[in-house]
C-alpha positions as YAML, in Angstrom:
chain: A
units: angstrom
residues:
- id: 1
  name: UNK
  ca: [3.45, -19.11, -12.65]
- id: 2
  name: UNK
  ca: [2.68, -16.49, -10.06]
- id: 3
  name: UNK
  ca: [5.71, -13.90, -11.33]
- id: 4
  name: UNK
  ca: [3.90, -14.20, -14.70]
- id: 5
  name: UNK
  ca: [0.28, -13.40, -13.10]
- id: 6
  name: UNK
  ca: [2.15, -10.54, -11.37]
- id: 7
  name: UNK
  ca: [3.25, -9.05, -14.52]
- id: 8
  name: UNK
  ca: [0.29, -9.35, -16.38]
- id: 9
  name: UNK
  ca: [-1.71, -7.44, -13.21]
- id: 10
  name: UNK
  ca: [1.03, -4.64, -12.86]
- id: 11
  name: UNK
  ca: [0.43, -4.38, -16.69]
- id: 12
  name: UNK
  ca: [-3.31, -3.89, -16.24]
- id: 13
  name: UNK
  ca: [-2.87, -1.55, -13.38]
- id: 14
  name: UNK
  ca: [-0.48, 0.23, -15.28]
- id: 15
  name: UNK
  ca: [-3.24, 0.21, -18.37]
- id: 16
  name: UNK
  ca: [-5.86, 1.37, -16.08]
- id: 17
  name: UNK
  ca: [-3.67, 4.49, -14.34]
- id: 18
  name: UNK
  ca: [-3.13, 5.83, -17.81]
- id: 19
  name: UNK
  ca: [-6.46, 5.97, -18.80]
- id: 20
  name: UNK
  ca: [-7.79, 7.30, -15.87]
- id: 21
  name: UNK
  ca: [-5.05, 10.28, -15.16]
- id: 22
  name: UNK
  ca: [-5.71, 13.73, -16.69]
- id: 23
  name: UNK
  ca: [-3.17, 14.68, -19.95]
- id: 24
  name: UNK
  ca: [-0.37, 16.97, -19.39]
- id: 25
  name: UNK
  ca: [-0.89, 18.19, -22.29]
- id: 26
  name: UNK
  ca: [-4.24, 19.63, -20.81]
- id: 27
  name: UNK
  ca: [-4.72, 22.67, -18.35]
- id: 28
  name: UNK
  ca: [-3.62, 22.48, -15.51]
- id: 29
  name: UNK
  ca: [-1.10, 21.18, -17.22]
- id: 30
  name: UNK
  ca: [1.47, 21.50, -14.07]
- id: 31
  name: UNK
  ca: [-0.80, 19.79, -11.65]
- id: 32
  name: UNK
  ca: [-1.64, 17.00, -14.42]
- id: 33
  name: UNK
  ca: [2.06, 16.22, -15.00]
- id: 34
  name: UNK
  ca: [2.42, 16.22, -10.89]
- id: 35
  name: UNK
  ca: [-0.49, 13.53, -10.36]
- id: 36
  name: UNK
  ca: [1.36, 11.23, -13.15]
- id: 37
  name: UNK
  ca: [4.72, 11.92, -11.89]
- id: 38
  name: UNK
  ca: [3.54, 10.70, -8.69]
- id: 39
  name: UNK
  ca: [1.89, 6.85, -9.83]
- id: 40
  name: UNK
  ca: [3.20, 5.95, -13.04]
- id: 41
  name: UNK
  ca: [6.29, 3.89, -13.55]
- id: 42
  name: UNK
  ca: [7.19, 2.77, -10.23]
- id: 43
  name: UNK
  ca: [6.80, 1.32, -7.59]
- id: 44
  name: UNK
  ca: [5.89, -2.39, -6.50]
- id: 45
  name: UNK
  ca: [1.92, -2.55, -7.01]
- id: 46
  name: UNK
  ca: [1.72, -4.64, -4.11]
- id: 47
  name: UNK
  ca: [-1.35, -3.24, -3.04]
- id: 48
  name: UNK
  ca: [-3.56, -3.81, -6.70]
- id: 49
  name: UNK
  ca: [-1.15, -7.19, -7.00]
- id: 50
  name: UNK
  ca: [-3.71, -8.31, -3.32]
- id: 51
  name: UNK
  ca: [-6.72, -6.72, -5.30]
- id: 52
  name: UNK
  ca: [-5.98, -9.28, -8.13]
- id: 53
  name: UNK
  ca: [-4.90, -12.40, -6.13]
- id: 54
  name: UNK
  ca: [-7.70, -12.16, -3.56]
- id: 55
  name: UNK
  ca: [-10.50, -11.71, -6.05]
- id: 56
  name: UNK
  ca: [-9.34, -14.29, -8.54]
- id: 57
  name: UNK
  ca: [-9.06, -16.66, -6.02]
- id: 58
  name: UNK
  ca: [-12.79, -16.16, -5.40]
- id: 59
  name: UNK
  ca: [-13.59, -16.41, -8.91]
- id: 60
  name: UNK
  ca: [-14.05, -13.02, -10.09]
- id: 61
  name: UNK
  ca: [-12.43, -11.99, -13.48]
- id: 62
  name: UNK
  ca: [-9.35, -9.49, -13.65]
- id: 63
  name: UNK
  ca: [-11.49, -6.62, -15.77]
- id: 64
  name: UNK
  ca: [-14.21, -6.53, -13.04]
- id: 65
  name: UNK
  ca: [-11.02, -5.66, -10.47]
- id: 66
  name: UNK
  ca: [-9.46, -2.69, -12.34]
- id: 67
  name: UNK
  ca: [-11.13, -0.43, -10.67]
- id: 68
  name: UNK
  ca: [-10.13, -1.28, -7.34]
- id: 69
  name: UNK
  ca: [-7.14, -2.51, -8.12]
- id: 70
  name: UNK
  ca: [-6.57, 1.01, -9.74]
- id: 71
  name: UNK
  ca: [-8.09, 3.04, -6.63]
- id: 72
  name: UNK
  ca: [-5.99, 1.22, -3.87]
- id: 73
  name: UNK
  ca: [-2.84, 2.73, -5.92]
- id: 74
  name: UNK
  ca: [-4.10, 6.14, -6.43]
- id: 75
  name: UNK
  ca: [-4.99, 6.75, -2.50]
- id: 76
  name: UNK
  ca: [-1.62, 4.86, -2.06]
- id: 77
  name: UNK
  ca: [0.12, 7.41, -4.43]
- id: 78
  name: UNK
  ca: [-1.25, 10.55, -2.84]
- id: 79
  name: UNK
  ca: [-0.45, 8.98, 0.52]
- id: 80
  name: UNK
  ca: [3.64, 9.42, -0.55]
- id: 81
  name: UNK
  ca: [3.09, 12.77, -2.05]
- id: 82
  name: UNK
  ca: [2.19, 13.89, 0.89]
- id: 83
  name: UNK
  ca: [4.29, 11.51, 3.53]
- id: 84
  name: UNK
  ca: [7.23, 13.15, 1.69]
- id: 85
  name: UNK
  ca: [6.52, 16.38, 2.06]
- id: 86
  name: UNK
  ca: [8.63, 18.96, 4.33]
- id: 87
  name: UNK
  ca: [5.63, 19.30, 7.02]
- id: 88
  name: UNK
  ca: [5.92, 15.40, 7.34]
- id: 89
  name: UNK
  ca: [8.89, 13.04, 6.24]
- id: 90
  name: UNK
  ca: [10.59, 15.79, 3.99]
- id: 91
  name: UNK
  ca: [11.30, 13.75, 2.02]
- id: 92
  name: UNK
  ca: [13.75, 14.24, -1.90]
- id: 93
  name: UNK
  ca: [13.80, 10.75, -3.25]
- id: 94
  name: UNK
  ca: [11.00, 7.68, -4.03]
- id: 95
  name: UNK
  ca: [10.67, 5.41, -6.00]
- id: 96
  name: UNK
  ca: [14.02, 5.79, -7.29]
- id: 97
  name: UNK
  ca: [12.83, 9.92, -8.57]
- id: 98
  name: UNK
  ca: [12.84, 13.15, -7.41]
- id: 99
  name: UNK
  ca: [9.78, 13.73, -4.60]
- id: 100
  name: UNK
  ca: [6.57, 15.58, -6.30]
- id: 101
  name: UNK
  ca: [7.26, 18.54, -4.01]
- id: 102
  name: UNK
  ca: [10.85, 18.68, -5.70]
- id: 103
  name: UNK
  ca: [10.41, 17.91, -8.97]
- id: 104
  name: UNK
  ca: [7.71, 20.46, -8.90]
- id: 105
  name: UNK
  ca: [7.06, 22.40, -5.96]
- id: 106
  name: UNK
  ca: [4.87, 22.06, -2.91]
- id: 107
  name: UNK
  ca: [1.60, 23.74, -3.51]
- id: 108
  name: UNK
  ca: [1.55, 21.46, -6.58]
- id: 109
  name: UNK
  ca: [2.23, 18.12, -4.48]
- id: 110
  name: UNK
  ca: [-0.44, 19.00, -2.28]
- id: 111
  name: UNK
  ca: [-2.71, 19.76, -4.81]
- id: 112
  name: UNK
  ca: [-1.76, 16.49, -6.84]
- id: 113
  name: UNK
  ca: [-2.00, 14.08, -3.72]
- id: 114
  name: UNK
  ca: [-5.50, 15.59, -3.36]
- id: 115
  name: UNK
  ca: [-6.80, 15.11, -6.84]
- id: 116
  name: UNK
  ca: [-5.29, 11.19, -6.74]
- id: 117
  name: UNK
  ca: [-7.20, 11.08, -3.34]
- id: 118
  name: UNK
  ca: [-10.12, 12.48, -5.19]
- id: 119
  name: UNK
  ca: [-9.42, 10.10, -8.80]
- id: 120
  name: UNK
  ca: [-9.91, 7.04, -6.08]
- id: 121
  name: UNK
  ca: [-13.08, 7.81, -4.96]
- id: 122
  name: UNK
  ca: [-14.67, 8.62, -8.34]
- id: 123
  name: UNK
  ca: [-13.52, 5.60, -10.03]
- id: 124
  name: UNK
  ca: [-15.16, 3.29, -7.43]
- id: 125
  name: UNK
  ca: [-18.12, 5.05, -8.28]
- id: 126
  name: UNK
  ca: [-17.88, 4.93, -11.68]
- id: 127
  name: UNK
  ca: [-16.83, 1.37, -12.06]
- id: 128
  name: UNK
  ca: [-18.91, -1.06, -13.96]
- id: 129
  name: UNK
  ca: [-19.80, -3.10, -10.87]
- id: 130
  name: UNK
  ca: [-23.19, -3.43, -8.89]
- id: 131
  name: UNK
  ca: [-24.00, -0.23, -6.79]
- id: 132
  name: UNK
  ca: [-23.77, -2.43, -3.61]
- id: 133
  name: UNK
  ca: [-20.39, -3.43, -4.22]
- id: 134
  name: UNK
  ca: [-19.26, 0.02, -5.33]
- id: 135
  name: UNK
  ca: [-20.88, 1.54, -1.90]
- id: 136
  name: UNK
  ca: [-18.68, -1.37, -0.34]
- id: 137
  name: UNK
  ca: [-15.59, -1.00, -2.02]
- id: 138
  name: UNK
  ca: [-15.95, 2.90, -1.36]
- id: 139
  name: UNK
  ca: [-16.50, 2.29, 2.64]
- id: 140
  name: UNK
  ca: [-13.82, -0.18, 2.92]
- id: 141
  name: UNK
  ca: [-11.47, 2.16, 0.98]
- id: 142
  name: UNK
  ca: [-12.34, 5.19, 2.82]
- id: 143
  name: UNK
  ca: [-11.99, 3.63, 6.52]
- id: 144
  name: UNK
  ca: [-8.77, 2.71, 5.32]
- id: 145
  name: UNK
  ca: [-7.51, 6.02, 4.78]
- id: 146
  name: UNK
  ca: [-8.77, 8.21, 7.61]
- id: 147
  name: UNK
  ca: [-8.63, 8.67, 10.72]
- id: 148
  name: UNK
  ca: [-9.38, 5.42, 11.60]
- id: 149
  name: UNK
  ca: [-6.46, 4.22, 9.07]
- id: 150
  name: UNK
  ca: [-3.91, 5.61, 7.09]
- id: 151
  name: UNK
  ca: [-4.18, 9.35, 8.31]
- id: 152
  name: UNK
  ca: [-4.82, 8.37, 12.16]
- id: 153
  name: UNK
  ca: [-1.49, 5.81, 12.12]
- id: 154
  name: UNK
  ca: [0.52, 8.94, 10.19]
- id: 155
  name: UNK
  ca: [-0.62, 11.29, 13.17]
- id: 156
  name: UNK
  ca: [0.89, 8.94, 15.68]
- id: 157
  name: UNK
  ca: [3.98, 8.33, 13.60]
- id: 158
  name: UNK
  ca: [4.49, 12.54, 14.00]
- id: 159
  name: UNK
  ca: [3.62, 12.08, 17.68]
- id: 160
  name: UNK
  ca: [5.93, 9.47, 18.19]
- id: 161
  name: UNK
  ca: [9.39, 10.98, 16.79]
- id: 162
  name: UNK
  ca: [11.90, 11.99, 18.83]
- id: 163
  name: UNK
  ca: [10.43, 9.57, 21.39]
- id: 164
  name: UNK
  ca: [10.68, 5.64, 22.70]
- id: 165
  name: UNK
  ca: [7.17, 4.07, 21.79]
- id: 166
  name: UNK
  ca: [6.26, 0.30, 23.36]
- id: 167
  name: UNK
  ca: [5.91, -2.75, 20.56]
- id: 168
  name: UNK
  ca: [2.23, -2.33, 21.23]
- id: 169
  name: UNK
  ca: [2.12, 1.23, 20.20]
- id: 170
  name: UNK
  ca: [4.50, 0.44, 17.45]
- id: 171
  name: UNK
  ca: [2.44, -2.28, 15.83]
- id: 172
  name: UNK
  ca: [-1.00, -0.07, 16.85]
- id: 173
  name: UNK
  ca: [0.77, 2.75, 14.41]
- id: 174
  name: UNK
  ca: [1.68, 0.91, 11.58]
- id: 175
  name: UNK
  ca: [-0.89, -1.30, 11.85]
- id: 176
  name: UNK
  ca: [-3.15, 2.15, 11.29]
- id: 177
  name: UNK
  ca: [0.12, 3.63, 8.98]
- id: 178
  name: UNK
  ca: [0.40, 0.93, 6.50]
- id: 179
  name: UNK
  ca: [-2.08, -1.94, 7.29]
- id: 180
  name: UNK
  ca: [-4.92, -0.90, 7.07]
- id: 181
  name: UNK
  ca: [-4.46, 0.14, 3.39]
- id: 182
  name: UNK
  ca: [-3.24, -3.55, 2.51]
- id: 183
  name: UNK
  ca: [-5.81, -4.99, 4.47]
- id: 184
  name: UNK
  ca: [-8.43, -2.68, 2.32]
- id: 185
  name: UNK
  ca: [-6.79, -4.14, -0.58]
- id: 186
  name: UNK
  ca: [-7.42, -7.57, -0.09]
- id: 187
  name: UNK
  ca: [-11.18, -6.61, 1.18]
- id: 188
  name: UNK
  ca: [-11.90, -5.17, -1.84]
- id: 189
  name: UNK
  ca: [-10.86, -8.08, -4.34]
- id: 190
  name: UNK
  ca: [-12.39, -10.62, -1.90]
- id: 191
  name: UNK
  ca: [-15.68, -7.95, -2.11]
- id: 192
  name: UNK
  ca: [-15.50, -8.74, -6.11]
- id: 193
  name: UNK
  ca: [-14.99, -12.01, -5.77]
- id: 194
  name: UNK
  ca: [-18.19, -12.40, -3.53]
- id: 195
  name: UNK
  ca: [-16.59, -13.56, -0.47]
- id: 196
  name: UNK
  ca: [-18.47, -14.58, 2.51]
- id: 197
  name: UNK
  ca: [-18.05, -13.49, 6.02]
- id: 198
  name: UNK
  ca: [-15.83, -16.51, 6.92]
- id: 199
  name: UNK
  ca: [-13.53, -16.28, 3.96]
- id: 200
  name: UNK
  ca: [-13.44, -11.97, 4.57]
- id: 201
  name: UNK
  ca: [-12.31, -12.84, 7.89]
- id: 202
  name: UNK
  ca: [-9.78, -15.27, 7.14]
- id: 203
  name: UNK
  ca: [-8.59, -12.90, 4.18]
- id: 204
  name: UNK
  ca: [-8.40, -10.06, 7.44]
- id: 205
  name: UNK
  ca: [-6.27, -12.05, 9.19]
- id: 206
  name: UNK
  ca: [-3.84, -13.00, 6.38]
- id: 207
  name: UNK
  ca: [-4.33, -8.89, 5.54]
- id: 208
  name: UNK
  ca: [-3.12, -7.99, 8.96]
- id: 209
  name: UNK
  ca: [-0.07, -10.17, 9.10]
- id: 210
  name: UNK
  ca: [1.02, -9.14, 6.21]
- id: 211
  name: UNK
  ca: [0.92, -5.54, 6.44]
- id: 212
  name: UNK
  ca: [2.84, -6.19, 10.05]
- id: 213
  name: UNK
  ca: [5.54, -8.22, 8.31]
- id: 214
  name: UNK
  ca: [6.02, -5.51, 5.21]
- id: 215
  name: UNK
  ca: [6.40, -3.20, 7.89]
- id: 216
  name: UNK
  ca: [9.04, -5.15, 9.80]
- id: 217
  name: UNK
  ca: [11.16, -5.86, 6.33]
- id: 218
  name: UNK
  ca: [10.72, -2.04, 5.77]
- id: 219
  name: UNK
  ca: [12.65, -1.36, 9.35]
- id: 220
  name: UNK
  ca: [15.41, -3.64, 8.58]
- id: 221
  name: UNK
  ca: [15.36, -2.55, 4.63]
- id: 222
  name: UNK
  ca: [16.31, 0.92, 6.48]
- id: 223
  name: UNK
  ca: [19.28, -0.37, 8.51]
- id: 224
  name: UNK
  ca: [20.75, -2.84, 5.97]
- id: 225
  name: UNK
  ca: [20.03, -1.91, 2.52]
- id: 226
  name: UNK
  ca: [21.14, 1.84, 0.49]
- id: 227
  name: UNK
  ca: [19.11, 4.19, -0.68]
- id: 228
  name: UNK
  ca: [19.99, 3.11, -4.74]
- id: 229
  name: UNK
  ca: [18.67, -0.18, -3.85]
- id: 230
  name: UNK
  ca: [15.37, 1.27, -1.60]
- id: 231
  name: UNK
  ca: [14.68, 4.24, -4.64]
- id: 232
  name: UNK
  ca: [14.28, 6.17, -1.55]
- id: 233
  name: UNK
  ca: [16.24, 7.62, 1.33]
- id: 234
  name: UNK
  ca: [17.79, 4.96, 3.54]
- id: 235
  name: UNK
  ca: [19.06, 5.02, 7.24]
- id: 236
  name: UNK
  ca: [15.79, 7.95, 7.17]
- id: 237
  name: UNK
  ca: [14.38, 6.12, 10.75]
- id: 238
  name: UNK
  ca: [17.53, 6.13, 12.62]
- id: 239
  name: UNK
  ca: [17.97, 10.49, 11.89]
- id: 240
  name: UNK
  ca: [14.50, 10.93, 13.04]
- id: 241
  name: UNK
  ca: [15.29, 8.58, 16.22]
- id: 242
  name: UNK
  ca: [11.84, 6.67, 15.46]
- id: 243
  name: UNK
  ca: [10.69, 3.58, 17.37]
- id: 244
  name: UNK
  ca: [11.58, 0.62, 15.06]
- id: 245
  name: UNK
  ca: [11.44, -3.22, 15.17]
- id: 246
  name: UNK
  ca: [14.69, -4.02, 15.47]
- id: 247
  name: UNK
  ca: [15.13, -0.88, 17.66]
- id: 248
  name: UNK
  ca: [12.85, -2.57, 20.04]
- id: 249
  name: UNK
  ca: [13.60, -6.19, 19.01]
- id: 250
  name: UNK
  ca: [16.90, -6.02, 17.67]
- id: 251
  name: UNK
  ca: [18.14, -7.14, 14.22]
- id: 252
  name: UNK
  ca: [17.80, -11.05, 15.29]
- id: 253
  name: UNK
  ca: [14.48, -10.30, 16.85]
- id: 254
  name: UNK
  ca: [12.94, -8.70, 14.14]
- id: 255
  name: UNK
  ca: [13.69, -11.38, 11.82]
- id: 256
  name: UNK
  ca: [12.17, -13.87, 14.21]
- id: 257
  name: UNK
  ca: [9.03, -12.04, 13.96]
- id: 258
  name: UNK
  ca: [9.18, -11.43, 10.41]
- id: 259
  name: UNK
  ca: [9.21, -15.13, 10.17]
- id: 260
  name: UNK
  ca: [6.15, -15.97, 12.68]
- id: 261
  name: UNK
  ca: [4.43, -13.39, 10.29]
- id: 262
  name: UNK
  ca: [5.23, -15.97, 7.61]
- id: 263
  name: UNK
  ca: [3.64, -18.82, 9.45]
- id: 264
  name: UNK
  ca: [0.39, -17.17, 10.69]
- id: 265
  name: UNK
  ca: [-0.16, -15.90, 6.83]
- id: 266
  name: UNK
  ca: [0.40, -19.29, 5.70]
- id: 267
  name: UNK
  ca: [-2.12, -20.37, 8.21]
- id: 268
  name: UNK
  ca: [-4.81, -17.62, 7.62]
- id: 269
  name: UNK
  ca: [-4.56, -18.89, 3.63]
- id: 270
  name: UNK
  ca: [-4.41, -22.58, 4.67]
- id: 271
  name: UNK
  ca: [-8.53, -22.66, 4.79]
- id: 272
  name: UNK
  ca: [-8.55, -21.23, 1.24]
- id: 273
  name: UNK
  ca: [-6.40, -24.43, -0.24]
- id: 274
  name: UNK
  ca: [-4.53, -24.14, -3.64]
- id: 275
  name: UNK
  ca: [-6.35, -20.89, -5.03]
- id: 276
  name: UNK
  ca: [-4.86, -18.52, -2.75]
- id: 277
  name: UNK
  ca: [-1.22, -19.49, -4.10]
- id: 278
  name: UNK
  ca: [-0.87, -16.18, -5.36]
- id: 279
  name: UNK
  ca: [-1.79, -14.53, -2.15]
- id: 280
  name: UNK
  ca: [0.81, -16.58, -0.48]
- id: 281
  name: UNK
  ca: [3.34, -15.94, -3.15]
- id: 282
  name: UNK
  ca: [2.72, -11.97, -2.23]
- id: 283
  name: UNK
  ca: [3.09, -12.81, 1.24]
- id: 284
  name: UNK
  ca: [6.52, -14.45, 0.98]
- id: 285
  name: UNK
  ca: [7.70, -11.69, -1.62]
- id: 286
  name: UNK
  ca: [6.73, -9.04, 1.48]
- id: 287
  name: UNK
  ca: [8.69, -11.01, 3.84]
- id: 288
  name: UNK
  ca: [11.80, -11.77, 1.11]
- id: 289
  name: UNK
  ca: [11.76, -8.33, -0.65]
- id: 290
  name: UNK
  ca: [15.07, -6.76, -0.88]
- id: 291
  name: UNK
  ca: [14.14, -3.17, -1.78]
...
């Protein structure tokens, strides 16, 4: 069942961030306790979950993905360190937990969101892989997360507050913001798997749906659900008077898109036949999730 392959893959990624983060016990001690503060214990792995289901359904085994499965959540961690800082979201509450900045302070966050940034990098390298799949896995990872990715779609979302964007420049943001970091994620389990080009490009397209429609259940997740059920701070969107789906859509609207998402995922995957089940499960669990 796919909720048992889930488990077993959050385990592993679990596995893996422990070994990999430095000890507490260790100096400096503060900024150790910081980095694990920030990734262990929470959140909903979706991103190593793709890592998993993409490359298994291409035939690779789950130790050969632990390193990217691993990476994607450390750049993913130090990407909420830092989104919940004062200068950006100011942020006290994820994943159900003080901030880093507040349970520490915020010389320390930025210092731990760097050193995850940092971990990423350096276990690609390190991983027991072929050095032409490391080099890929460490290009697709790191377009992901700059400018052209994660950091450029957070620069427009500053831009943007306080002000009426236009659906395109909406779905341009977040699909910088948060999908290009998903879309990495599949990539790089695909890369293990020894995809071709036809299957990496049918993998995008799934990739890019998907990170739309987690996007679109995060902007309703902000209207309808509280903050005990999101671990974080709710109604956070509508204070900041930022550009939402169903700002732009409404309510009813966003859920119709949500569920054409659904269908042009299910169509991306339809090429790939029974072994991309768990993909699609993810897909349906971004579209379903309550929290």
């Amino acid at each position: 069942m796919a909720s048992e392959r889930f488990a077993r893959w959050a385990a592993r990624t679990e596995a893996t961030l422990e070994r990999l983060l430095p000890d507490p016990a260790d100096a400096p001690s503060r900024l150790h306790a910081a980095m694990r503060h920030a990734t262990l214990g929470g959140g909903k792995r979706m991103r190593p979950l793709l890592v998993y289901a993409a490359g298994t359904a291409l035939g690779a085994g789950e130790q050969a993905l632990d390193a990217p499965a691993a990476a994607v959540e450390l750049v993913h961690a130090y990407s909420l360190v830092h989104d919940d800082l004062p200068a950006m979201d100011d942020d006290d509450l994820r994943r159900g937990q003080p901030t880093v900045h507040v349970a520490f302070d915020e010389a320390t966050a930025i210092l731990a969101g760097d050193a995850l940034q940092t971990l990423a990098f350096s276990t690609l390298a390190a991983a027991d892989a072929p050095a032409a799949l490391r080099i890929d896995w460490v290009r697709t990872l790191a377009d992901a997360s700059g400018v052209a990715g994660m950091c450029g779609g957070q620069a427009l979302d500053i831009d943007a507050t306080g002000r009426a964007q236009s659906l395109a420049q909406l779905q341009r943001m977040h699909a910088l913001k948060t999908g290009a970091l998903i879309r990495a994620a599949v990539r790089m389990g695909a890369l293990g798997g020894g995809a071709d080009a036809a299957t990496l490009a049918q993998l995008d397209a799934f990739a890019t749906s998907l990170g739309l429609a987690f996007q679109v259940r995060d902007d309703l997740l902000d209207i309808e659900a509280s903050s005990e059920q999101l671990g974080k701070t709710a109604g956070k969107d509508v204070a900041q008077a930022k550009s939402t789906y169903p700002a732009l859509l409404g309510i009813a609207g966003a859920r119709t898109k949500l569920e054409e998402l659904a269908d042009d995922m299910r169509t991306a995957l339809g090429p790939l036949g029974a072994g991309a089940a768990a993909l699609a499960a993810l897909g349906d669990m971004a579209v379903r999730r309550t929290h």
